[in-house]
N, CA and C atoms as an extended XYZ file, in Angstrom:
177
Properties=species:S:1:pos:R:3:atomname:S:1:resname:S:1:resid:I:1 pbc="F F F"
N       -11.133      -15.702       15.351 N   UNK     1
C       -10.052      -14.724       15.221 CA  UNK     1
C       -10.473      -13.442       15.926 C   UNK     1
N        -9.493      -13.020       16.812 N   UNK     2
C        -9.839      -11.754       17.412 CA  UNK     2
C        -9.403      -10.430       16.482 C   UNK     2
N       -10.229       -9.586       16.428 N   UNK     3
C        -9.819       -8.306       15.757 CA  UNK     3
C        -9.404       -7.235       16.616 C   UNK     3
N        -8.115       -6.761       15.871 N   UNK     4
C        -8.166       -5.444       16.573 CA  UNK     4
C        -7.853       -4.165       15.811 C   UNK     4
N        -7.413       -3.174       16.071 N   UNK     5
C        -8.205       -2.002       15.411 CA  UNK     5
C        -6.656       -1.061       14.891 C   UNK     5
N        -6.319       -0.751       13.723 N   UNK     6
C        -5.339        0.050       13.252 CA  UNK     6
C        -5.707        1.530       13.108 C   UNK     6
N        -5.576        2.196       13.655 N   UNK     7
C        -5.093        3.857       13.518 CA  UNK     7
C        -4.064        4.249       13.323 C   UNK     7
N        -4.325        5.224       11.993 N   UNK     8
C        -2.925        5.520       11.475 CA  UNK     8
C        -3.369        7.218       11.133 C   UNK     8
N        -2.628        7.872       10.877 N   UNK     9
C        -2.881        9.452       10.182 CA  UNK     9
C        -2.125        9.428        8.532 C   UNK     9
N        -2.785       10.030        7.950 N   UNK    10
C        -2.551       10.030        6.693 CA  UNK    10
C        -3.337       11.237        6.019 C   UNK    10
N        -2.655       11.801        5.059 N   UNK    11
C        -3.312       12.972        4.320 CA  UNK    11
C        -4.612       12.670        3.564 C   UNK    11
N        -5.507       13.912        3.613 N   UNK    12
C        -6.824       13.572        3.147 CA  UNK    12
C        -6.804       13.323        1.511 C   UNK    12
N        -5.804       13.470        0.926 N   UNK    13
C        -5.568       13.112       -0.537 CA  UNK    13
C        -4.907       11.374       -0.466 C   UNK    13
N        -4.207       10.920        0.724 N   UNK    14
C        -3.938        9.869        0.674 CA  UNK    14
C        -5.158        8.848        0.558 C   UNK    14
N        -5.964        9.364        1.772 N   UNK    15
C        -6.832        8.385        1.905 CA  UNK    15
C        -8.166        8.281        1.286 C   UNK    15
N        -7.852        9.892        0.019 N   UNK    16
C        -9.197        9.196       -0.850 CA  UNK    16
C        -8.376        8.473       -2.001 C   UNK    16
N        -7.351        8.425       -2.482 N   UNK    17
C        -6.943        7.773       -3.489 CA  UNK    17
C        -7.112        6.334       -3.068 C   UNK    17
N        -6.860        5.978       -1.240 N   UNK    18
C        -7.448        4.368       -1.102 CA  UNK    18
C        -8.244        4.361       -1.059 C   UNK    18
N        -9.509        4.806       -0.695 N   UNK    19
C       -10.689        4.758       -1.282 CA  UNK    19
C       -11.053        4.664       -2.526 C   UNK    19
N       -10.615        5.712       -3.238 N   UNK    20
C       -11.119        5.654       -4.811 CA  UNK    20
C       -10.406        3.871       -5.339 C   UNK    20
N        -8.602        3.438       -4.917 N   UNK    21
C        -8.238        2.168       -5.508 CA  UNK    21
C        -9.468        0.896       -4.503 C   UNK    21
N        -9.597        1.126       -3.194 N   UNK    22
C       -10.808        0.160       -2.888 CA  UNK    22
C       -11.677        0.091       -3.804 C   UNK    22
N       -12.317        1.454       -4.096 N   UNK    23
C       -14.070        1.114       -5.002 CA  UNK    23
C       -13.777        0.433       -6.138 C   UNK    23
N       -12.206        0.759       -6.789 N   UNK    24
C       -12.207        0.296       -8.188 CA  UNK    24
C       -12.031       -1.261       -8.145 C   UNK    24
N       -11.476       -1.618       -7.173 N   UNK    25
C       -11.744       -3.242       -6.895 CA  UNK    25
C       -12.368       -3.942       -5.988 C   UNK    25
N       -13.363       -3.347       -6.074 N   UNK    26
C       -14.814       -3.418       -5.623 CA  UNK    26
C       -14.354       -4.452       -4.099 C   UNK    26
N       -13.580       -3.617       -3.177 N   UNK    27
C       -13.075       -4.147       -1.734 CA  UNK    27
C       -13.384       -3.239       -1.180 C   UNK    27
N       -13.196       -3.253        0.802 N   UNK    28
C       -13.470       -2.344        1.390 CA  UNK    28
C       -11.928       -1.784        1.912 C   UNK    28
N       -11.649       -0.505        1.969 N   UNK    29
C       -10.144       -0.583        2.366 CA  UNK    29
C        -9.826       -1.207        3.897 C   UNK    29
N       -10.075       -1.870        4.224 N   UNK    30
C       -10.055       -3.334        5.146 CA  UNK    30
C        -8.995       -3.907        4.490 C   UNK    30
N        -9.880       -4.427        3.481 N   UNK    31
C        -9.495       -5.629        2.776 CA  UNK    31
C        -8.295       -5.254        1.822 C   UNK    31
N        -8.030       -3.829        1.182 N   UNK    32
C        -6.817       -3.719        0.519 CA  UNK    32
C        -5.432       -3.510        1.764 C   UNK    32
N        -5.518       -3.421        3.106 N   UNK    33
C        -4.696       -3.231        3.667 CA  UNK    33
C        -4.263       -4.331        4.284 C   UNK    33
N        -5.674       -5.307        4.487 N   UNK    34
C        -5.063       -7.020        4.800 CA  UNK    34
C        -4.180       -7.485        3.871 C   UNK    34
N        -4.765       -7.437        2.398 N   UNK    35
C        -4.239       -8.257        1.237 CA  UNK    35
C        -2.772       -7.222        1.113 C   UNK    35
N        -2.404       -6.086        1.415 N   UNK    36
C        -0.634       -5.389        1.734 CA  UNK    36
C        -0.091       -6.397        2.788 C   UNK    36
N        -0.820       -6.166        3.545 N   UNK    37
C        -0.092       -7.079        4.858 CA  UNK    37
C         0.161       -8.072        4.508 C   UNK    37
N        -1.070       -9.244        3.913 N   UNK    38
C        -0.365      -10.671        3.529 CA  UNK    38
C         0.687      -10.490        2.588 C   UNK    38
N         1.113       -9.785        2.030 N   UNK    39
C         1.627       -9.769        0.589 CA  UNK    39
C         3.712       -9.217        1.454 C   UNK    39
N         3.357       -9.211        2.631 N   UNK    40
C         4.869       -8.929        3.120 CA  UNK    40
C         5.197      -10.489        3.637 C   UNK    40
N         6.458      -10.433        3.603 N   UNK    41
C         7.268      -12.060        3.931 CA  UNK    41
C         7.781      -11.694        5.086 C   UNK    41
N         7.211      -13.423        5.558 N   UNK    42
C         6.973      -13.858        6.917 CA  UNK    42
C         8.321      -14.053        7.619 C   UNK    42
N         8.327      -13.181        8.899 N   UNK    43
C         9.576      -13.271        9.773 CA  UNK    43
C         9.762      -14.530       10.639 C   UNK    43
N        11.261      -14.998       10.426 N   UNK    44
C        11.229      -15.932       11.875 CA  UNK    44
C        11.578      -15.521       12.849 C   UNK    44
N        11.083      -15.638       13.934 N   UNK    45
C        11.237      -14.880       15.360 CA  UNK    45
C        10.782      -15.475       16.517 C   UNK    45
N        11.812      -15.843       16.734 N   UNK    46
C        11.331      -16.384       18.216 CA  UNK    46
C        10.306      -15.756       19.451 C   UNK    46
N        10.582      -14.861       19.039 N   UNK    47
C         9.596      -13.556       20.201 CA  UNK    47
C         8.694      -13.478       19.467 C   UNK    47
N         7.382      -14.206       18.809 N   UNK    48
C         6.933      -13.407       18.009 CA  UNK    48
C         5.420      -12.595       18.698 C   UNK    48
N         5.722      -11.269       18.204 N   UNK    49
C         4.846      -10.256       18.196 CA  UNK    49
C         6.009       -9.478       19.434 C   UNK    49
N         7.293       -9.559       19.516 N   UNK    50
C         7.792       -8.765       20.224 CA  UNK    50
C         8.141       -7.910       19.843 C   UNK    50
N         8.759       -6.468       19.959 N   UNK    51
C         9.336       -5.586       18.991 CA  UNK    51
C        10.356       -5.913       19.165 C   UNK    51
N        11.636       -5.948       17.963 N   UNK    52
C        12.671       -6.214       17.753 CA  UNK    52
C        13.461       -4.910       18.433 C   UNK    52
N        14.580       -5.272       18.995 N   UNK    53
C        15.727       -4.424       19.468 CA  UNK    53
C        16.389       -4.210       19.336 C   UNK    53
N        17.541       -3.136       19.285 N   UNK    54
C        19.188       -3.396       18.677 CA  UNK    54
C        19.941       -3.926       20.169 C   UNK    54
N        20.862       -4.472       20.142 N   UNK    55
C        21.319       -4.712       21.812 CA  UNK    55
C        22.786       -4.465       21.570 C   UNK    55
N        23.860       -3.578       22.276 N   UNK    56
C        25.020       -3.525       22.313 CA  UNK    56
C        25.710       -4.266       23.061 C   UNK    56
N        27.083       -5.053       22.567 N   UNK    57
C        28.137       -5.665       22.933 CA  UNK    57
C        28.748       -5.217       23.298 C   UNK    57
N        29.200       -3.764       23.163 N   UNK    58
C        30.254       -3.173       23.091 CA  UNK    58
C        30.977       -3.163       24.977 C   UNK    58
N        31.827       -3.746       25.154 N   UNK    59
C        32.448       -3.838       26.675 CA  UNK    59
C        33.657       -3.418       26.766 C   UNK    59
């Protein structure tokens, strides 16, 4: 599996409260943001990993 790398910005009170909920379940916040991710339902998409678009009809 190839890894790649999430950067995000978030307030310094955000990101010790994931820290502090990581330590309390003894994970690394890695692992509490994988186990969010698995925990969302799976899209069907033909494009997948494309970004979705709105496309107008209007003629």
């Amino acid at each position: 599996m190839k890894n790649s790398r999430l950067s995000l910005r978030m307030s310094s009170r955000r990101l010790n409260k994931l820290r502090q909920y990581a330590a309390i379940k003894d994970k690394t916040v890695t692992q509490i943001v994988e186990d969010w991710v698995d925990r969302l339902p799976n899209t069907e998409n033909d494009n997948q990993g494309a970004i979705p678009t709105s496309s107008s009809t209007d003629g």
